[in-house]
N, C-alpha and C positions, 0 to 999 in steps of 0.2 A: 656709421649710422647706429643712434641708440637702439637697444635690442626694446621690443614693446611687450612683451612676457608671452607664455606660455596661453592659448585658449582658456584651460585649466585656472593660470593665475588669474587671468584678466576676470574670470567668474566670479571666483574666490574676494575679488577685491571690489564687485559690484556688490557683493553678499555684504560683505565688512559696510561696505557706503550704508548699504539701508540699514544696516545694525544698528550702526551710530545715529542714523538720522532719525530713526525709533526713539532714541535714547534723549536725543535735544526734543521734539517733541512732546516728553513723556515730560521734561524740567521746565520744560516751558509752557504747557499745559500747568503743571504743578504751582506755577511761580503767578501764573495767573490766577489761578483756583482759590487761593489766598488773600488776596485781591478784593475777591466781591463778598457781600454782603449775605447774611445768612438766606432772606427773602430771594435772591440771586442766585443762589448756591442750588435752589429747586430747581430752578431752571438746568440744571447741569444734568441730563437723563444717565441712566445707566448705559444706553448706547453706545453713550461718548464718551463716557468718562477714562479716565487714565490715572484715577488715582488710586495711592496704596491699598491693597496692595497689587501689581497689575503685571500678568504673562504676555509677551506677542510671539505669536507663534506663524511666519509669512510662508506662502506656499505658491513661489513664483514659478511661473512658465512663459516662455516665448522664446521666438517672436515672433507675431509683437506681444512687447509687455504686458501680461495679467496677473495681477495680487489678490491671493486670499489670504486675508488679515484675520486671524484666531485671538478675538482680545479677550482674557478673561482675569478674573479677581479672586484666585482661589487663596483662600485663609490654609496658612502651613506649608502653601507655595516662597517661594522665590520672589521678592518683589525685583523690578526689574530685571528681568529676564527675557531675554529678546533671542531668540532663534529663527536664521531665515534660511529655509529651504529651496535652493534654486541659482539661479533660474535652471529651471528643465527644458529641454525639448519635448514636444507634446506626445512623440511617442513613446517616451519612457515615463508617461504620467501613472499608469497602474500600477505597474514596479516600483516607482517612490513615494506613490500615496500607500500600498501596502507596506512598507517600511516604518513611514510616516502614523498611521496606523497602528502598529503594533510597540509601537512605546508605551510605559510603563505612566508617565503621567497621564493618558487620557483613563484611566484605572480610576475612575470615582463614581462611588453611587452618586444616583439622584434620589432626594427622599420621595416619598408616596405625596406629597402636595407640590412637588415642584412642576412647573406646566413645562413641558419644551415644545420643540415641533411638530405642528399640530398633526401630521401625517405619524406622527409615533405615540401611540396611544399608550404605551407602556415599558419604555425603553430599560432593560436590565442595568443600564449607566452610560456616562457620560461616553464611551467609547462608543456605542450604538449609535451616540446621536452625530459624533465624527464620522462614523463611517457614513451615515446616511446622507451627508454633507458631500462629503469624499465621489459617492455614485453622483450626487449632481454638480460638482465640479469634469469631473470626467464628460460628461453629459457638454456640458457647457464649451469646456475645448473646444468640440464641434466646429463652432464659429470663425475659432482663429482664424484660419486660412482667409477667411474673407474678410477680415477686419483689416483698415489703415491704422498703422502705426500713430498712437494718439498724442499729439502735438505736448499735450498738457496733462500730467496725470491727473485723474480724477476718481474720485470715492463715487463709484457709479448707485452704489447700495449698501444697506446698513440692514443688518437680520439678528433678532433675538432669536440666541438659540438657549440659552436657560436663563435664570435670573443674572448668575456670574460671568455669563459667555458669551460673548456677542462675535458676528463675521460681519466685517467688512467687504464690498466685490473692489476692485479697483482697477482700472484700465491707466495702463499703464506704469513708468516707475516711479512711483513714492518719491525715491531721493532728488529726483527733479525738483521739486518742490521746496517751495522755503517751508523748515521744520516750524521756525518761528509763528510764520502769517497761517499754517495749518493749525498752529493752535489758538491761536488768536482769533481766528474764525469760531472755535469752538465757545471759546469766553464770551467772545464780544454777544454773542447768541443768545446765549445764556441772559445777558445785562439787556439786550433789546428785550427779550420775550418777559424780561421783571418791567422792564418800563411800561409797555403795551397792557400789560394785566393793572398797575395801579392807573395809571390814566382811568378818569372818567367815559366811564364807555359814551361814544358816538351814536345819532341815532341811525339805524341801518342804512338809508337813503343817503344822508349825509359823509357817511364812510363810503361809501358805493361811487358819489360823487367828488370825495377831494383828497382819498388817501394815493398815497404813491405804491402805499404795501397793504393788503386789502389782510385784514385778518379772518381768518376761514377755518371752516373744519368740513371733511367729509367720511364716506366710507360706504362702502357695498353692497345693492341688494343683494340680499343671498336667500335663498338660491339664486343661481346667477342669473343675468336678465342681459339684453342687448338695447338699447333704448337707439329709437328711433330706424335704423336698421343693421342687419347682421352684415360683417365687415366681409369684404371679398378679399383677401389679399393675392397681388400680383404673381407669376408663377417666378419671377425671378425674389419675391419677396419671401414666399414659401418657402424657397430652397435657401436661401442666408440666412433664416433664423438669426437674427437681427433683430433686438429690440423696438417695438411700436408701439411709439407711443400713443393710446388710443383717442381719435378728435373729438370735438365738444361735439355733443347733438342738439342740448336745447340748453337755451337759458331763459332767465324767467325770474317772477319774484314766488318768495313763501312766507307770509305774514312780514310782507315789507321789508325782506332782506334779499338782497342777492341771492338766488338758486343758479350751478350749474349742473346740469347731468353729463357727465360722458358717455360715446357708444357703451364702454364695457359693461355698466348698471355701476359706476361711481358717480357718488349726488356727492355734491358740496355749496356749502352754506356760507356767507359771510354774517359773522356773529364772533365777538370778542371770549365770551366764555363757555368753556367745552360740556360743562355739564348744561345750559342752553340749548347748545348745537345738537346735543346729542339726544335731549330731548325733543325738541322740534325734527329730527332726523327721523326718530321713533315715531312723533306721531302719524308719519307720514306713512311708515312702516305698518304701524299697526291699522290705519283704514285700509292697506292692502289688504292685509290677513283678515281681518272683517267681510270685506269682499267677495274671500273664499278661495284667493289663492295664498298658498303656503309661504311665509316669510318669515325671517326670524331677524329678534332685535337686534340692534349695535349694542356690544358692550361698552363701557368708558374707552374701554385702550384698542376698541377697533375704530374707533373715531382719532384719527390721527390730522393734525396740522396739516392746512393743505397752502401753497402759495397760488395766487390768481391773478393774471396780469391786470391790471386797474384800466389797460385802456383796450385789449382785445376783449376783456371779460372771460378767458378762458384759463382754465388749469394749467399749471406747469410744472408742481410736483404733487407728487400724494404717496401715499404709504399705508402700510397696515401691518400690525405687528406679524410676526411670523409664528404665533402662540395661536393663531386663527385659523381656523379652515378657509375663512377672506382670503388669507397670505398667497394660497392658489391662484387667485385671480388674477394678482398680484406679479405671479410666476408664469402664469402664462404668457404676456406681451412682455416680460422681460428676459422670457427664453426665445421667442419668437412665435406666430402664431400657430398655437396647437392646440384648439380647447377638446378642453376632456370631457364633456359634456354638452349635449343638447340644450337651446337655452329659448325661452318666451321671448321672440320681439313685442315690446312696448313702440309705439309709434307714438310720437310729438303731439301727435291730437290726444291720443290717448292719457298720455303722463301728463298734461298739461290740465284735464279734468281730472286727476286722479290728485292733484295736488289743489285746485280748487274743492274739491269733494274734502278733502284733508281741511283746509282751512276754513270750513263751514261748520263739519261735522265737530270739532275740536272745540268748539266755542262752547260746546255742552256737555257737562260736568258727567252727564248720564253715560255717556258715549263709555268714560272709562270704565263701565262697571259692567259693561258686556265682560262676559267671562273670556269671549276668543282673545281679549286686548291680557295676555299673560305673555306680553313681552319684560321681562327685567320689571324693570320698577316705574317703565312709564307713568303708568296709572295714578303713581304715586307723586308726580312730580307737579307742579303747581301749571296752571294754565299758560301759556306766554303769549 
């Protein structure tokens, strides 16, 4: 009987798999990248992207299989440079993020205007902001033990950690995957989101009523808010810390377009263009603060693409940069339920004048000139 290698080897040679399968990915990302059209090429975010010049730096543990993918684009780096760390067992996870850690390449300032996470108001460099990574991976572990081994790997989460650096979460192994259709996803993305932007926009009700892919944008009241009411979760739910996803509470229109809110105080819109959405987002924001309770605007890049099923009417993904103090919110139902703060229930009757109260009061030029409406640049932006 052929001998089937050493535990040891058998590691060593899952390691090499996703090396290589980094490496086709990164060629064939590239090979597409080429491909599209300058207009097209916007579409390609720094999230995803994988072009030169590009570090991966994987930090496997199980099982079952969990990947944290370190993509970054440092100039005077290595392009293609793939190192995978793992797979570990979870109780030697301190010990090899400390290792991990003290390498010489995470040794880069960040300049004085560079944003990172939003929890690190002033990081000494880039090392600071791995380590702070590092504590919520550990953190994250946690979970394993209750997790099933996930059929299909998947890219569960995508977080900016500086302009150059982005993490990937990912359940499960990567090299499962075709390297090819993982980038081909990314492309094709890319070429949908350039088509959807020239297309003649749709009027709200008629996208409402005949798309298959509803184009949306949402993002967060902050300070946080519970819409409709605060969530109970189950004691066997508590104890898993397991991601929840949080359910619709109300839906509705806002100047003739699709509104949904979810429990957590995430509103999203259907509306094709972001600077739109995001003023309409604001208006709504600022008759709060008008009102007398504390709120603060969305910025452009906390208004993030949302998808929404065209025929349940509800969310299915959403996002918020991690440059945000939003990004918390964010982190809460995708650590499991733990909020860190006290939060105002809005109840359905309520949000639902508060959003008629919005589209009455907005209709009047004057409204913007109250001094409380010093959200960003609403005031400034033209009536919709």
């Amino acid at each position: 009987m052929a001998a089937t290698g050493t535990k040891q080897e058998v590691l060593r040679r899952d390691s090499d798999e996703l090396h290589d399968w980094f490496l086709r990915v990164i060629e064939s990302f590239r090979a597409g990248y080429s491909t599209l059209t300058e207009e097209e090429r916007k579409f390609v975010y720094s999230i995803d992207s994988l072009g030169p010049p590009t570090q991966i730096e994987v930090v496997w543990f199980g099982p079952p299989d969990v990947q944290y993918v370190f993509v970054t684009h440092f100039e005077g780096a290595k392009d293609l440079e793939v190192t995978v760390d793992g797979p570990f067992p979870t109780y030697e996870a301190v010990e090899k993020l400390e290792e991990i850690l003290d390498r010489p390449k995470w040794n880069r300032p960040i300049g004085p205007s560079e944003r990172t996470r939003w929890a690190l108001l002033a990081p000494d460099g880039f090392k600071e902001v791995i380590e702070d990574v590092f504590v919520d991976v550990v953190r994250d572990l946690g979970r394993l033990p209750f997790m099933r081994p996930s059929d299909r790997p998947m890219v569960t989460a995508k977080t900016l950690l500086i302009s150059k650096a982005s993490l990937w979460y990912v359940a499960g192994n990567l090299s499962n995957f075709s390297a090819g259709a993982f980038a081909h996803d990314i492309i094709e993305g890319a070429k949908q989101q350039a088509v959807v932007r020239s297309a003649p926009p749709a009027s709200p009700v008629e996208q409402i009523e005949t798309d298959s892919r509803l184009t949306a944008y949402g993002g967060f009241v902050f300070p946080p808010v519970w819409i409709g009411n605060a969530p109970k979760p189950t004691f066997a739910e508590r104890l898993r810390a397991f991601p929840m996803f949080p359910a619709k509470a109300y839906e509705g229109t806002y100047k003739g377009r699709l509104f949904i809110a979810d429990r957590d105080g995430f509103l999203g819109i259907v509306e094709n263009d972001r600077l739109k959405a995001t003023a309409l987002l604001n208006e709504i924001m600022a008759v709060r603060l008008v009102g007398g309770k504390t709120t603060y605007a969305l910025r452009e890049n906390e208004v993030s693409e949302i998808s929404i099923d065209p025929q349940e009417k509800q969310i299915t993904s959403k996002g918020v940069t991690s440059l945000s103090p939003r990004s918390s919110l964010i982190e809460e139902w995708f650590r499991g339920f733990r909020p860190r703060t006290s939060r105002e229930v809005i109840s359905n009757g309520n949000l639902e004048k508060w959003l008629h109260n919005a589209e009455q009061v907005t209709q009047d030029i004057s409204f913007f000139r109250d001094p409380k409406v010093s959200l960003g640049s609403i005031h400034s932006l033209p009536k919709l």
